[in-house]
C-alpha positions as MATLAB code, in Angstrom:
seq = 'XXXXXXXXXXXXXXXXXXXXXXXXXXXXXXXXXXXXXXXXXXXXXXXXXXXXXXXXXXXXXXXXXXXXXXXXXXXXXXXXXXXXXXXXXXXXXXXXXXXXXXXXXXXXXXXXXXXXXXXXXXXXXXXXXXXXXXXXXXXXX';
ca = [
       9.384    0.724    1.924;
      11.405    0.010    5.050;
      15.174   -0.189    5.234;
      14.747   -3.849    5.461;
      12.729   -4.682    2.713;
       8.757   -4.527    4.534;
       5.747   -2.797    3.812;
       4.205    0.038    6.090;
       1.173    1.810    5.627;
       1.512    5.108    7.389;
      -1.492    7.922    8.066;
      -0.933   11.288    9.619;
      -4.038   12.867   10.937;
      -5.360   16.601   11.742;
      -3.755   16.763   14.785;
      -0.285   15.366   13.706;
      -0.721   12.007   14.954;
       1.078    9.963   13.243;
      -0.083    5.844   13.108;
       1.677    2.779   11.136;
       1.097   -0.494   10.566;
       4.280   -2.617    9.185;
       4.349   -5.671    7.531;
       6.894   -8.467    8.601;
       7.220  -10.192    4.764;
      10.251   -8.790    2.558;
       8.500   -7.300   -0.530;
      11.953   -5.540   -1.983;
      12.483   -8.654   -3.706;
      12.224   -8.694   -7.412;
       8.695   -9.717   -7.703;
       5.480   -8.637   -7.611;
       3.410   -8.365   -4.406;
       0.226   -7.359   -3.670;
      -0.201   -4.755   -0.604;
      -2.658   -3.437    0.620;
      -3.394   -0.556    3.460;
      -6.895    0.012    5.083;
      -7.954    2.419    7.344;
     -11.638    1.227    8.911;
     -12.970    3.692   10.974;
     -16.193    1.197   11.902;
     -13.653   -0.938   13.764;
     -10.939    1.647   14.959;
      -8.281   -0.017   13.434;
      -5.548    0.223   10.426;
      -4.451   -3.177    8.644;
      -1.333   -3.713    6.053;
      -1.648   -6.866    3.959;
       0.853   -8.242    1.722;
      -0.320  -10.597   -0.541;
      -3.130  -11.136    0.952;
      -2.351  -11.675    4.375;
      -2.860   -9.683    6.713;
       0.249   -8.690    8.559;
      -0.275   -5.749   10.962;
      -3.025   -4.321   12.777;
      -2.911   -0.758   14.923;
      -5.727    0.701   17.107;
      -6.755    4.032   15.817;
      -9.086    4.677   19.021;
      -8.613    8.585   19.055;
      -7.358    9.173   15.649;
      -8.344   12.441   13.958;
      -9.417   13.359   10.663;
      -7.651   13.133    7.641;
      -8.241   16.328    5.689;
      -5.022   18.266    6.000;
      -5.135   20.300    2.500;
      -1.344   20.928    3.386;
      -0.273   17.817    3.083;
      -1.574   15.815    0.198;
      -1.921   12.196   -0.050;
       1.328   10.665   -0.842;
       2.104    7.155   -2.427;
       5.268    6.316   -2.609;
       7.444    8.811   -0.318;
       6.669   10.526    2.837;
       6.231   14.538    3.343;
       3.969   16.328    5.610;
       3.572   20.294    5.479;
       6.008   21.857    8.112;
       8.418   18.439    7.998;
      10.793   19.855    5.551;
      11.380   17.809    1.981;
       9.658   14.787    1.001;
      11.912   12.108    1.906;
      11.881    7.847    1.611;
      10.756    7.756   -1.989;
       9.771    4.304   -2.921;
      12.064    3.409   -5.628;
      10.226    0.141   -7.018;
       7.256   -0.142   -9.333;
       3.721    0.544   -8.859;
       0.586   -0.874  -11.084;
      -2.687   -0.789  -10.533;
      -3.456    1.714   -7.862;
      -6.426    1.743   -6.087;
      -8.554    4.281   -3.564;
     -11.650    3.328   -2.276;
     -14.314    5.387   -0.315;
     -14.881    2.768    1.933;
     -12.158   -0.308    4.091;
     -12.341   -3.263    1.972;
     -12.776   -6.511    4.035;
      -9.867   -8.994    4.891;
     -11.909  -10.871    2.238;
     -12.211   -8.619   -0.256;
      -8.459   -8.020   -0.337;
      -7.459  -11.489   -0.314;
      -9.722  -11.550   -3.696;
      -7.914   -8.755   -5.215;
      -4.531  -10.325   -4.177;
      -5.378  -14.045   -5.550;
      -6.137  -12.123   -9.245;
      -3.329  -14.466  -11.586;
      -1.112  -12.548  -13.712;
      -1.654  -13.290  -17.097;
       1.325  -15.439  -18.386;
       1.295  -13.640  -21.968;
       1.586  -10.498  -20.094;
       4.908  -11.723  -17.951;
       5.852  -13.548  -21.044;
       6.177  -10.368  -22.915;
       7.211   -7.916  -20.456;
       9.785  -10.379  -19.147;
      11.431  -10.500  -22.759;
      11.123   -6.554  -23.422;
      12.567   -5.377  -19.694;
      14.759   -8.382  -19.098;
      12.935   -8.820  -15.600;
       9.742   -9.629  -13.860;
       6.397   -8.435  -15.129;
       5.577   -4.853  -15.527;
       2.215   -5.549  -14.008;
      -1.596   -5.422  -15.028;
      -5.054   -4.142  -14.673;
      -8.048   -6.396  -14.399;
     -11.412   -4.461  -14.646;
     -13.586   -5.085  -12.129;
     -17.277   -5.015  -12.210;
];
């Protein structure tokens, strides 16, 4: 999460090259968005979608691998071995987290984003937090 409220998806590679792609919608709001990073190594590029949308695209012509075992995959704050302390913790809520082994289409992520919430689900969680919907998981087959 940016200082002003937008999405980026940030990768770090072998060689310490370090590639973003930020979103232009506000998503520090006080509602649920969908967002969505993919890195596609068939087309050299890295995409961040916010509800569906596509909102940035980077070139990652040259990019390295991503197999540092000192720096773990991170969701939700930013630390790299050698950088110091983790820093810009994300300080929102997360549901339904998802990895794939392969870079989803533009499609395919509009799909996921266009699942409805369930209005029991916001129903209920809106009366036991007092605010928007905790969030849920539709399986998938």
């Amino acid at each position: 999460m940016n200082d002003d409220g937008t999405a980026t998806f940030y990768v770090r590679d072998d060689s310490d090259l370090g590639l973003s792609a930020t979103g232009s919608t506000v998503v520090a709001d006080s509602t649920w968005h969908h967002v969505a990073g993919i890195l596609d190594r068939g087309s050299n590029t890295m995409a961040l979608f916010v509800d569906g949308a596509s909102e940035a695209t980077t070139s990652i012509a040259g990019f390295a691998e991503v197999n540092d075992g000192g720096s773990p995959l991170e969701i939700g704050r930013v630390f790299a071995q050698g950088w110091g302390s983790p820093s810009s913790y994300f300080t929102g809520m997360m549901d339904d987290v998802r990895i794939y082994d392969r870079a989803l289409s533009g499609v395919e992520v509009e799909q996921l984003a266009a699942v409805p919430i369930p209005a029991a689900l916001y129903l209920f969680t809106s009366a036991l937090l007092g605010f928007g919907i905790l969030g849920y998981k539709k399986e998938c087959s």
